[in-house]
KOLDRENMI-855139 format. One record per residue (C-alpha): residue number from 1; x, y, z. Coordinates in nm, 2 decimals, padded with zeros to 4 digits. Example, Ala and Ser with C-alpha at 12.3 -4.5 7.8 and 13.67 -1.06 7.14 Angstrom:
% residues 2
MARMI resi     px     py     pz
MARMI    1  01.23 -00.45  00.78
MARMI    2  01.37 -00.11  00.71
% end
This chain:
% residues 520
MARMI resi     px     py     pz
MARMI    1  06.22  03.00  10.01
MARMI    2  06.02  03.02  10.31
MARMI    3  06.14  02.67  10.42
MARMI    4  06.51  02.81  10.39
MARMI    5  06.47  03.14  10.56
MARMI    6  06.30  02.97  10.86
MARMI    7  06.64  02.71  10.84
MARMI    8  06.87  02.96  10.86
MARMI    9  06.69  03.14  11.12
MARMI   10  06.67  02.87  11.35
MARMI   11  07.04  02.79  11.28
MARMI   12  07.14  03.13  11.36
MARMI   13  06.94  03.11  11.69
MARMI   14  07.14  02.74  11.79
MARMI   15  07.45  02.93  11.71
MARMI   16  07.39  03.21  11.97
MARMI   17  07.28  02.93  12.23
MARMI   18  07.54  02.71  12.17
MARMI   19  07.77  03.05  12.20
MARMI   20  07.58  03.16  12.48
MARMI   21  07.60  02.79  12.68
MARMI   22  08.00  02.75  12.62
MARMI   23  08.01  03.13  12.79
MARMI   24  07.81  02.99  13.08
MARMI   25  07.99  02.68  13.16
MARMI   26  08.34  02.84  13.14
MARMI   27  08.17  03.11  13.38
MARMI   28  07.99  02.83  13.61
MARMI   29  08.30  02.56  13.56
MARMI   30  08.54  02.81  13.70
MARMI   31  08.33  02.95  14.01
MARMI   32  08.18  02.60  14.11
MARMI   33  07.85  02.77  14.15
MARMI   34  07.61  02.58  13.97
MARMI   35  07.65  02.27  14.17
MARMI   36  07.74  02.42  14.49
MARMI   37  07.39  02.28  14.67
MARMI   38  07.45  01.92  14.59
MARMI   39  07.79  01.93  14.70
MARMI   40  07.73  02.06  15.04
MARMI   41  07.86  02.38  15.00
MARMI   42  07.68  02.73  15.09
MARMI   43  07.43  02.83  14.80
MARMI   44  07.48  03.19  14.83
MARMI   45  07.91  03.19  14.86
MARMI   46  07.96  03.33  14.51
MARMI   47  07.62  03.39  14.32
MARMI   48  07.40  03.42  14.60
MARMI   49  07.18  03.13  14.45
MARMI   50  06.94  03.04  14.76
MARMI   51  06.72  02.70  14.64
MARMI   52  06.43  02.81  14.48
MARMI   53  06.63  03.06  14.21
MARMI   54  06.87  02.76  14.16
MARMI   55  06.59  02.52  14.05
MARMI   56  06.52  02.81  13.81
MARMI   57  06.84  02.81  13.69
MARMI   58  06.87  02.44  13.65
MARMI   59  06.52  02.45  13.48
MARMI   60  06.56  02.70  13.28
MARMI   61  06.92  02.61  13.17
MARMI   62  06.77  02.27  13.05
MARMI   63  06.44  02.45  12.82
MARMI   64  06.73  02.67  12.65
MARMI   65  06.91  02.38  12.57
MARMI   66  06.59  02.27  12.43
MARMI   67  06.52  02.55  12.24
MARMI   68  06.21  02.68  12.44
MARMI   69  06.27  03.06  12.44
MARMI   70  05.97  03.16  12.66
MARMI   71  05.92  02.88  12.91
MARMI   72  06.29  02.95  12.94
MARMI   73  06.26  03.33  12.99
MARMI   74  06.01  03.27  13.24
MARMI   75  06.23  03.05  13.44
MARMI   76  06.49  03.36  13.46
MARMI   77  06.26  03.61  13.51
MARMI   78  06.16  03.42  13.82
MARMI   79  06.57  03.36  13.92
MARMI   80  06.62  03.74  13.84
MARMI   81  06.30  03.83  14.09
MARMI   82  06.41  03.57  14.34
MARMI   83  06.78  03.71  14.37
MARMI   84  06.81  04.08  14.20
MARMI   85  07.23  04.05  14.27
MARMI   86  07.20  03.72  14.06
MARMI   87  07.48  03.78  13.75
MARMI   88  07.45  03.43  13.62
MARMI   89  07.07  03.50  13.62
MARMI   90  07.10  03.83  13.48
MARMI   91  07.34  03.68  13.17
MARMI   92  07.07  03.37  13.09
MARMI   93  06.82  03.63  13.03
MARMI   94  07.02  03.80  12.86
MARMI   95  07.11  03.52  12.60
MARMI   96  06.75  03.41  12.59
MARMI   97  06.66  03.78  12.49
MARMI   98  06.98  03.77  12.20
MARMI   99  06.81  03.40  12.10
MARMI  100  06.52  03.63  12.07
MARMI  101  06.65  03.86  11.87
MARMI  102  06.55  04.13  12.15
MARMI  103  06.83  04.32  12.19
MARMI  104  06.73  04.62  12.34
MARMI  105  06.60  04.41  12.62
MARMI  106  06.96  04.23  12.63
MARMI  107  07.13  04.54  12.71
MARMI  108  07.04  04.67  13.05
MARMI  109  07.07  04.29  13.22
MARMI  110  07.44  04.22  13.07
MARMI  111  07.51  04.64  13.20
MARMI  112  07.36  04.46  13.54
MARMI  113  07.60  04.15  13.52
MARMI  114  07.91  04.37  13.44
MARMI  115  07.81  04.57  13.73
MARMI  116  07.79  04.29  13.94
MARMI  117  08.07  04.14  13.81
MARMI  118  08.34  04.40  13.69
MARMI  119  08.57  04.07  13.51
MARMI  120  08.28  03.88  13.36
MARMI  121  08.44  03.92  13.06
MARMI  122  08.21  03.74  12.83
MARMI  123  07.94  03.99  12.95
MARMI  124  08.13  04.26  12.85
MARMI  125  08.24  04.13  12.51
MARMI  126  07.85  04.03  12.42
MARMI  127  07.79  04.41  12.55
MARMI  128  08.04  04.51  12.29
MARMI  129  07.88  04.36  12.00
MARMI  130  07.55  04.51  12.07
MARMI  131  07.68  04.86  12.13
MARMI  132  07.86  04.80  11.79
MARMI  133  07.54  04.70  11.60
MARMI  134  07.40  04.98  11.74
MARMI  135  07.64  05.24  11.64
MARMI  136  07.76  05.33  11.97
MARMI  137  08.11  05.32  11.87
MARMI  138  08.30  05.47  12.14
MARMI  139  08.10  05.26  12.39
MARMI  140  08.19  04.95  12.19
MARMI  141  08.57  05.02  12.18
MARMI  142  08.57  05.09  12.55
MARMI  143  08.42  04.71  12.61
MARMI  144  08.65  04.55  12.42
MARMI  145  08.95  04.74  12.55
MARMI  146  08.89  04.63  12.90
MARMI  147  08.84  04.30  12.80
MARMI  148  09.22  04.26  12.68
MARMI  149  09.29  04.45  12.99
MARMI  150  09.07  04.16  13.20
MARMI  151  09.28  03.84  13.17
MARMI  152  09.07  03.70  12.92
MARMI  153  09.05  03.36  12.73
MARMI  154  09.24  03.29  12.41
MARMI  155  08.90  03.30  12.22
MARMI  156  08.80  03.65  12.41
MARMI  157  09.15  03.78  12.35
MARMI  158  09.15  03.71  11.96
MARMI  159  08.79  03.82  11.88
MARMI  160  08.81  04.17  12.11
MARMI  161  09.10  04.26  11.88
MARMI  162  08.89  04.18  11.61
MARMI  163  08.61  04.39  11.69
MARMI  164  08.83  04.66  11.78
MARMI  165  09.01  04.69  11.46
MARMI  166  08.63  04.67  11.26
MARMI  167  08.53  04.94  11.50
MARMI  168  08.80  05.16  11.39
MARMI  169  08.71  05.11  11.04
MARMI  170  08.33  05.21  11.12
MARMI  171  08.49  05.51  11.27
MARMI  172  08.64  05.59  10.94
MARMI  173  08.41  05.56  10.70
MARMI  174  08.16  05.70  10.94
MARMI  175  08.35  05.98  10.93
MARMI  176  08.36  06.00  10.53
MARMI  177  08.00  05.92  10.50
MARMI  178  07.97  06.25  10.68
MARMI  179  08.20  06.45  10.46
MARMI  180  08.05  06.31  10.13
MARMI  181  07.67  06.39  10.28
MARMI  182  07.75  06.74  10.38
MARMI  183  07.94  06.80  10.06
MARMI  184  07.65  06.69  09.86
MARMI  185  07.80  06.35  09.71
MARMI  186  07.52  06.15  09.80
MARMI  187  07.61  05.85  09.60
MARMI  188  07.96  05.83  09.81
MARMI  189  07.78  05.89  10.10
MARMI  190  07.51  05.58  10.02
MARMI  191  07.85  05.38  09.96
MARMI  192  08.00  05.48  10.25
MARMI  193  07.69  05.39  10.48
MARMI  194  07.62  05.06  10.31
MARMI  195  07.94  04.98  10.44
MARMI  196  07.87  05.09  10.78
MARMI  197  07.53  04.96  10.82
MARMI  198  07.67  04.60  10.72
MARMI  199  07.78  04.58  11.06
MARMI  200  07.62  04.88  11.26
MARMI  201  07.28  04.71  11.15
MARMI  202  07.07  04.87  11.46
MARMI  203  07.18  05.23  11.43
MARMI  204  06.88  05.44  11.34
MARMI  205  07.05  05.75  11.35
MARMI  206  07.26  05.64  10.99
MARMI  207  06.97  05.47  10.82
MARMI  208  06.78  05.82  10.87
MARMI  209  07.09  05.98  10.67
MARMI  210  07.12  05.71  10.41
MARMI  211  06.71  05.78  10.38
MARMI  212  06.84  06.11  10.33
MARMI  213  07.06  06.03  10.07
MARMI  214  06.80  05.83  09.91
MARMI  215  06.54  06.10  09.86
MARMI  216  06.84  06.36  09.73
MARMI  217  06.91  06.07  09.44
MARMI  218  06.56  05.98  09.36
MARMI  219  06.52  05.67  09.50
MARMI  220  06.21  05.73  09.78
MARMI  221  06.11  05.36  09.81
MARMI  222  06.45  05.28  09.93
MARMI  223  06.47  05.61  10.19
MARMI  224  06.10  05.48  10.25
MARMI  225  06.30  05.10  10.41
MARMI  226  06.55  05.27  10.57
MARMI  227  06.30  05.51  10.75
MARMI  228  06.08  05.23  10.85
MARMI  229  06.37  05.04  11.03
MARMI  230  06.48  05.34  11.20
MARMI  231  06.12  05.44  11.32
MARMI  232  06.11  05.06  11.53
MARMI  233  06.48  05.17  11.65
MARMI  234  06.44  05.47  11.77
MARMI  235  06.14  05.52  11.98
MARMI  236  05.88  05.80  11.95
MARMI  237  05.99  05.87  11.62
MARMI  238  05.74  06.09  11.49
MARMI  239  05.94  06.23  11.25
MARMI  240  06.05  05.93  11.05
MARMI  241  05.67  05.82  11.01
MARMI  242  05.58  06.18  10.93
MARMI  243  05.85  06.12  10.64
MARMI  244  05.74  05.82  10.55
MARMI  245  05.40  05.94  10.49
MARMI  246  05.49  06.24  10.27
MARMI  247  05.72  05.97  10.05
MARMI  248  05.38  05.77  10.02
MARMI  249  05.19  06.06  09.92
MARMI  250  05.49  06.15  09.66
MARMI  251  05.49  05.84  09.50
MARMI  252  05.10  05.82  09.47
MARMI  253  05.00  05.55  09.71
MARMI  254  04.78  05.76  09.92
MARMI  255  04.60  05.47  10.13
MARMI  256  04.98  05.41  10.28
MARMI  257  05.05  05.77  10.35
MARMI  258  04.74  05.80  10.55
MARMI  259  04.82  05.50  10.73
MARMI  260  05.16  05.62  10.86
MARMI  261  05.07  05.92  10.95
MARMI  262  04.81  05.81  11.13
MARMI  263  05.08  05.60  11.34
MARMI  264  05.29  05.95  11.34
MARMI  265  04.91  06.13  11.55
MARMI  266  04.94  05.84  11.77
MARMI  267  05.26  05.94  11.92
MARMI  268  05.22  06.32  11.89
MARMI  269  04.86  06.41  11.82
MARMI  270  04.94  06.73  11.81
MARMI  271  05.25  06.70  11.62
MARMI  272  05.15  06.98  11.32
MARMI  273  05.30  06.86  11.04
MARMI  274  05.15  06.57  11.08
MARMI  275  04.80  06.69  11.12
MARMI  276  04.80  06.93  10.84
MARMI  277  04.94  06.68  10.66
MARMI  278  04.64  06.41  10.77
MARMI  279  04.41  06.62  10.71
MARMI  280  04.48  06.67  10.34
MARMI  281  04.56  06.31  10.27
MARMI  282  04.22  06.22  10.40
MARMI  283  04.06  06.42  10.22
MARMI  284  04.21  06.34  09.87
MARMI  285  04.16  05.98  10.04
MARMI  286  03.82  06.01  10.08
MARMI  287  03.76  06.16  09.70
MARMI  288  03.94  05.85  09.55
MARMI  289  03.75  05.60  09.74
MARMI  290  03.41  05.77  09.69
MARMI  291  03.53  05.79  09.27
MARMI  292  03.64  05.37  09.29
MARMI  293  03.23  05.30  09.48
MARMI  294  03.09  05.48  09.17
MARMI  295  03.28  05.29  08.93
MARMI  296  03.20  04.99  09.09
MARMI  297  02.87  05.11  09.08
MARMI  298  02.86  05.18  08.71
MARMI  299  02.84  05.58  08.76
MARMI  300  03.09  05.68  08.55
MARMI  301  02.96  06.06  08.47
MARMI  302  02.95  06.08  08.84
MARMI  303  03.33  05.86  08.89
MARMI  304  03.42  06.08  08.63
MARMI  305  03.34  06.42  08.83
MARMI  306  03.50  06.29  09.15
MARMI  307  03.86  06.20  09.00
MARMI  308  03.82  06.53  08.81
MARMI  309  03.81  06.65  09.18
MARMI  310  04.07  06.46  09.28
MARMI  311  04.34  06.64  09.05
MARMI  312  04.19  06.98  09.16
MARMI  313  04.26  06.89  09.54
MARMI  314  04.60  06.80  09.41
MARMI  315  04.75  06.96  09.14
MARMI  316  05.11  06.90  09.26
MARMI  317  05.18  06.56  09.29
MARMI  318  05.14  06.40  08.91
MARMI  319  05.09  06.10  09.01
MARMI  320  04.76  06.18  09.10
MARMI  321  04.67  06.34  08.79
MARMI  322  04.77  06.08  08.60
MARMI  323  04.57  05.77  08.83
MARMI  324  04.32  06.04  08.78
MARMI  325  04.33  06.05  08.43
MARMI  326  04.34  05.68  08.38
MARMI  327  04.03  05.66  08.57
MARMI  328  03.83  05.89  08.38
MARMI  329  03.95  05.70  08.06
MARMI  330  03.86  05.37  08.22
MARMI  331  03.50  05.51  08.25
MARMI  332  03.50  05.67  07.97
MARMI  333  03.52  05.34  07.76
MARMI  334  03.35  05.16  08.01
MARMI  335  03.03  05.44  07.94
MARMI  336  03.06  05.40  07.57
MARMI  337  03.16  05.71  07.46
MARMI  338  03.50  05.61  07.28
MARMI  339  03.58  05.97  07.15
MARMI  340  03.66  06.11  07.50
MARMI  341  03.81  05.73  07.61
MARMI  342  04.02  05.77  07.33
MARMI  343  04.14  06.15  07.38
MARMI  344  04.21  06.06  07.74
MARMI  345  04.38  05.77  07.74
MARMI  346  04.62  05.90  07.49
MARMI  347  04.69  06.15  07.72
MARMI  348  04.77  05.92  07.98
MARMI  349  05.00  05.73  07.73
MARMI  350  05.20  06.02  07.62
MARMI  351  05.28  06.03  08.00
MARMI  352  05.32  05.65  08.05
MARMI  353  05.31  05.48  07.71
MARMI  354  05.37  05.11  07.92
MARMI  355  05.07  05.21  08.12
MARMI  356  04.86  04.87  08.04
MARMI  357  04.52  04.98  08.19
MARMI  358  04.51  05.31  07.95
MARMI  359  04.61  05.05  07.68
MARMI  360  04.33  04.78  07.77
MARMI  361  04.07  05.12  07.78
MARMI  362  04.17  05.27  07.48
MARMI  363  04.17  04.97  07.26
MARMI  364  03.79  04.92  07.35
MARMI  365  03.74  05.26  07.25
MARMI  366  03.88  05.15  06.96
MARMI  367  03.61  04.88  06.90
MARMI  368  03.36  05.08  06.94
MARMI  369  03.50  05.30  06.70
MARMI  370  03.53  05.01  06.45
MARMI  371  03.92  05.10  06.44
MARMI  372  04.03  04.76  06.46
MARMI  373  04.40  04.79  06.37
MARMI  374  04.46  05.03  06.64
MARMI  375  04.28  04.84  06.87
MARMI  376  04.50  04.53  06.76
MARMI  377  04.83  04.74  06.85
MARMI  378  04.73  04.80  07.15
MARMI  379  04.65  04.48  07.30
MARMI  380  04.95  04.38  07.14
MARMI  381  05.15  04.66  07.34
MARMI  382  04.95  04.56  07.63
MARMI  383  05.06  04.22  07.60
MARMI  384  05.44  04.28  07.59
MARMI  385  05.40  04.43  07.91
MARMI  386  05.14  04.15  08.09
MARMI  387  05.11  03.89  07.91
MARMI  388  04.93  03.64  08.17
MARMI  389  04.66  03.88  08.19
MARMI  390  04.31  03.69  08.03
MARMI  391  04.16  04.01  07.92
MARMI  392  04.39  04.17  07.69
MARMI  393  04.44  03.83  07.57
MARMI  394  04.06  03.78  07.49
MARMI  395  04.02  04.13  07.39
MARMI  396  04.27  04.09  07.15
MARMI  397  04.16  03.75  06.95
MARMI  398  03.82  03.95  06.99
MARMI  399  03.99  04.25  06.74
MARMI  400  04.12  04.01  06.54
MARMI  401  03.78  03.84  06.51
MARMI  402  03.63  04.20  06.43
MARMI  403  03.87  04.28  06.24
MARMI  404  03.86  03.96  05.98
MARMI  405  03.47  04.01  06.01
MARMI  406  03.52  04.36  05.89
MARMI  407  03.65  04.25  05.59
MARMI  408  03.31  04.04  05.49
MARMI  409  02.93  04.14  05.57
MARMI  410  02.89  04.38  05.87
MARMI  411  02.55  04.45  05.96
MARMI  412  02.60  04.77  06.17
MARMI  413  02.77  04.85  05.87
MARMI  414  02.45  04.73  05.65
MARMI  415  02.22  04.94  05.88
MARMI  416  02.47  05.22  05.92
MARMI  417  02.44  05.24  06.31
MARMI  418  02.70  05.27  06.54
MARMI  419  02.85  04.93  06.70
MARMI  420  02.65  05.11  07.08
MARMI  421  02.34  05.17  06.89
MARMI  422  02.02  05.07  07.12
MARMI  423  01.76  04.86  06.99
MARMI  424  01.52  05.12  06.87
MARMI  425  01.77  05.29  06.64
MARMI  426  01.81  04.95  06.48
MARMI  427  01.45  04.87  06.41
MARMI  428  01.41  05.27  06.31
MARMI  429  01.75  05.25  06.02
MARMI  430  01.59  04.93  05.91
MARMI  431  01.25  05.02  05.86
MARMI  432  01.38  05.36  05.64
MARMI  433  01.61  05.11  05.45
MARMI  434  01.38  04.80  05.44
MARMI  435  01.13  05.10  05.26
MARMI  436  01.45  05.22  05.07
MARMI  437  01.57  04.89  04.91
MARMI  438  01.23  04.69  04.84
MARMI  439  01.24  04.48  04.53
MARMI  440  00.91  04.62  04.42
MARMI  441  01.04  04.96  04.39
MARMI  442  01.23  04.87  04.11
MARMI  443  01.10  04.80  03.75
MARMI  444  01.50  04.71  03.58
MARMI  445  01.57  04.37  03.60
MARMI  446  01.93  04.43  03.70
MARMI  447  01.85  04.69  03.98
MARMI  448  01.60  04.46  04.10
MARMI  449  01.82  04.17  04.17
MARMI  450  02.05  04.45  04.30
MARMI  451  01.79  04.56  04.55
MARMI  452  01.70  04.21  04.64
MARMI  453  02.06  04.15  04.76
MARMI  454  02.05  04.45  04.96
MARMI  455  01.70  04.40  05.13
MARMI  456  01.81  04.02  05.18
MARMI  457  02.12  04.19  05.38
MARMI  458  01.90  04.46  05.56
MARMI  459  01.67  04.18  05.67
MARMI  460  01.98  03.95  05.78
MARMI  461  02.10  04.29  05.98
MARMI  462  01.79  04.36  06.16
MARMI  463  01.73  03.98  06.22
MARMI  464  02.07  03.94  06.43
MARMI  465  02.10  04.31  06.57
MARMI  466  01.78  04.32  06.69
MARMI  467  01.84  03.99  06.91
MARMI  468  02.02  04.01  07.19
MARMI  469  02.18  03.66  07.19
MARMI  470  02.24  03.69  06.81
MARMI  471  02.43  04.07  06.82
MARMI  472  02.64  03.93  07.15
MARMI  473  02.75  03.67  06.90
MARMI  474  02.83  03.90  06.65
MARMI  475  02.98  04.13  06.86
MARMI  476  03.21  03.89  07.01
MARMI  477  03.32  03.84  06.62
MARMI  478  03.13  03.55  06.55
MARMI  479  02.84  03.61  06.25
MARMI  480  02.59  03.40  06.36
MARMI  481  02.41  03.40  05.98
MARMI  482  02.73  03.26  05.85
MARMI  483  02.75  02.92  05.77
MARMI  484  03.20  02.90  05.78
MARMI  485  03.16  03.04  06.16
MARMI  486  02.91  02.78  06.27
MARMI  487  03.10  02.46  06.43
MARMI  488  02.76  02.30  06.33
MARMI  489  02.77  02.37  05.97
MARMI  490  02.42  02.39  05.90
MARMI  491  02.37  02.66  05.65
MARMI  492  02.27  03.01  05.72
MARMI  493  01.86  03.09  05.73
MARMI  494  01.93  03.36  05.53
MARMI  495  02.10  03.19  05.25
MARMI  496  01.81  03.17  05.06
MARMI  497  01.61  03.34  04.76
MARMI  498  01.44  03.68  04.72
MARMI  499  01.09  03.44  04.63
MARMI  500  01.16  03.31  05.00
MARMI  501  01.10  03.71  05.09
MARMI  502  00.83  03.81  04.95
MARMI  503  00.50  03.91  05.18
MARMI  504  00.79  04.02  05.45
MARMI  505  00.63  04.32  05.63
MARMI  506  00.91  04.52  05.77
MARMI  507  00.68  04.73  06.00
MARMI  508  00.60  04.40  06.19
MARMI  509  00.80  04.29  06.51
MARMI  510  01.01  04.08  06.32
MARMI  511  00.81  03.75  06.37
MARMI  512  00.70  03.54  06.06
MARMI  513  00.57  03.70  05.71
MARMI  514  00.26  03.79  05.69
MARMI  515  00.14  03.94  05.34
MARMI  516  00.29  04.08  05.01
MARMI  517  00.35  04.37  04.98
MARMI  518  00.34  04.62  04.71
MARMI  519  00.50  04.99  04.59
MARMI  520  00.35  05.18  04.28
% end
């Protein structure tokens, strides 16, 4: 795409110099000006073209030709400064300027050449088509009138009529643009101007109405485009920056507002809207920025007051309470307290159910929670929505892992802790069951091979909860004490016996067993 765009540009740039040269040479063919010093004649007898500005001419004639804009914009800058009452000068400029796409610095030299030379009709028509782009219709219509009235060429003659006729259509639906705006028909009024603004691409003074229009039918990030052409159109344009940075602020994107109206101070710094309007978008700026540091920090109690803050300092605008909210449930989850993740983020889903961050949060909640169906569904949901994204994608064969793993031996489940419990409320369930469920305490035959199942499973839990590289494994819904889920094969150390048990101590640090031991 990029290869075509820059294509096309430069073939729109060849067409206005080749335009541009065949304007010249009918201009220069006609006077005999350009070659006047070789053949002996007087320099100065039309153009006033002493030597030096001619060999800037000539120079600078030959790097347009070439397509070097600003070696050949220096070369007429130096003709325009060497003879101020040179047209021909004045009209290169002004086609390297057009090549440019500078047409505001176009304008005043082809206004020079036409006063310099009432008849130069190709001036005049050129002048015609920027005035017309520019939405100076009247201006535009005068240009082209007295170019039918100045003897012109066949080619000037056809495409003067032609502009005047599409200025007289820009009249008229300028004129019904108006009507629709002012009686509230905003969508005939946006038709209207499209049309217009097809052709009158540089007036500033329309794309502020259409903006207008925009923001009356709901569309801000369209008023937004149009505001930001007509604030490099028109200059000092405080006021389309200043609304420019309320649309940001609307729409949530806070870092943007603050930058345009910055841009609005720097024109007017004590334009008041504006600064009343800084002031509170830096400060709401400031919260968010402070409430992202702690997160990245891992201070989510802390994150968790700021964004709280945040929809305080803004009640208003929902988009921030919702960002807000979205935030607190990402560090909610992220802080392991799944309850409140999962109130939260539910709240930002009844608001935006495609919101695929609230999804991601809430289905860890959901794992911690052991609620591995609804954790399923969400990473699911979150999937429709992104599906190149690696972390719902992982988090979700990681639910169904759980999930599956659920459905055989769970050893939180064994201990009863929950899924966050630290190390110490692992060793502390196991030593209370590991007393509980001792073969020895039982005299039945049947409960004792009951009971030896149960201890073999409350030493199996302990063993793998109580190691860190072990419980990751497990976590990550892998059992590492089960022989189907070990690429290996090798069987599972706990596989065994309750004779392989006996002398276990459960009050030791889990290291080998070390005597028998005995209940009355």
């Amino acid at each position: 795409m990029h290869f075509n765009r820059r294509s096309l540009q430069m073939q729109g740039t060849l067409k206005r110099l080749s335009n541009a040269a065949l304007h010249l040479s009918d201009v220069e063919t006609g006077l005999g000006t350009l070659h006047a010093s070789t053949q002996g004649l007087n320099p100065r007898a039309e153009c006033g073209v002493n030597a030096d500005v001619e060999k800037h001419l000539e120079l600078g004639k030959k790097l347009l030709a070439a397509g070097q804009l600003a070696d050949a914009l220096s070369q007429f800058h130096a003709a325009v400064d060497g003879d101020p009452d040179n047209y021909i000068a004045y009209y290169r400029r002004a086609t390297v300027f057009l090549a440019m796409g500078k047409s505001k610095a176009a304008l005043p030299d082809l206004t020079k050449v036409i006063e310099l030379k009432m008849d130069f009709t190709a001036a005049r028509l050129q002048r015609g088509h920027l005035l017309l782009k520019q939405g100076k219709l009247d201006e535009a219509e005068d240009d082209f009138k007295k170019v039918l009235k100045s003897n012109p060429s066949e080619n000037e003659e056809k495409e003067a009529q032609l502009q005047l006729v599409k200025s007289d259509e820009m009249q008229r639906l300028r004129s019904q643009a108006l009507d629709a705006f002012e009686s509230s028909d905003y969508t005939a009024a946006i038709t209207f101007l499209d049309k217009i603004l097809e052709v009158c691409v540089w007036d500033a003074e329309l794309r502020e109405l259409r903006a207008e229009c925009f923001i009356k039918e709901g569309e801000p990030r369209k008023a937004i485009s149009d505001l930001k052409a007509a604030s490099k159109l028109k200059n000092d344009n405080t006021e389309a920056f200043y609304k420019i940075s309320t649309l940001y602020y609307q729409l949530g994107d806070h870092e943007l507002s603050l930058s345009e109206v910055r841009e609005c101070l720097k024109l007017d710094q004590d334009h008041k809207r504006c600064f009343a309007h800084y002031k509170q978008v830096k400060k709401l700026n400031k919260l968010i920025e402070s409430a992202e540091e702690l997160i990245r920090d891992g201070r989510y109690t802390d994150a968790t007051s700021k964004y709280e803050s945040v929809m305080k300092t803004e009640p208003s605008v929902s988009e921030y309470t919702i960002r807000s909210k979205e935030r607190i449930c990402h560090c909610f989850s992220k802080d392991e307290k799944p309850v409140e993740a999962i109130r939260v983020c539910s709240e930002v889903l009844q608001m935006e159910p495609d919101n695929v961050n609230a999804l991601k949060d809430r289905a860890e909640a959901y794992l911690i929670e052991e609620m591995y169906d609804e954790a399923i569904q969400d990473y699911e949901t979150a999937q429709e929505h992104n599906e190149n994204d690696q972390q719902i994608r992982e988090g979700l064969e990681k639910a169904q892992r759980l999930l599956k793993q659920s459905q055989k031996r769970d050893y939180y489940k064994i201990l009863g802790v929950k899924r966050n419990a630290k190390k110490q409320e692992i060793i502390k369930a196991y030593r209370k069951l590991a007393l509980q469920w001792h073969p020895d305490n039982f005299q039945n035959e049947e409960e004792k091979k009951k009971a030896e199942k149960k201890f073999i499973d409350i030493a199996a839990a302990k063993e793998v909860l109580s190691d860190p590289e072990m419980r990751k494994k497990f976590d990550d819904g892998e059992d590492p004490l089960d022989a189907e889920s070990q690429q290996g094969g090798g069987g599972s150390p706990f596989h065994r016996s309750w004779n392989s048990w006996q002398g276990f101590n459960p009050f030791s640090s889990g290291g080998p067993f070390r005597f028998k031991f005995h209940f009355n």
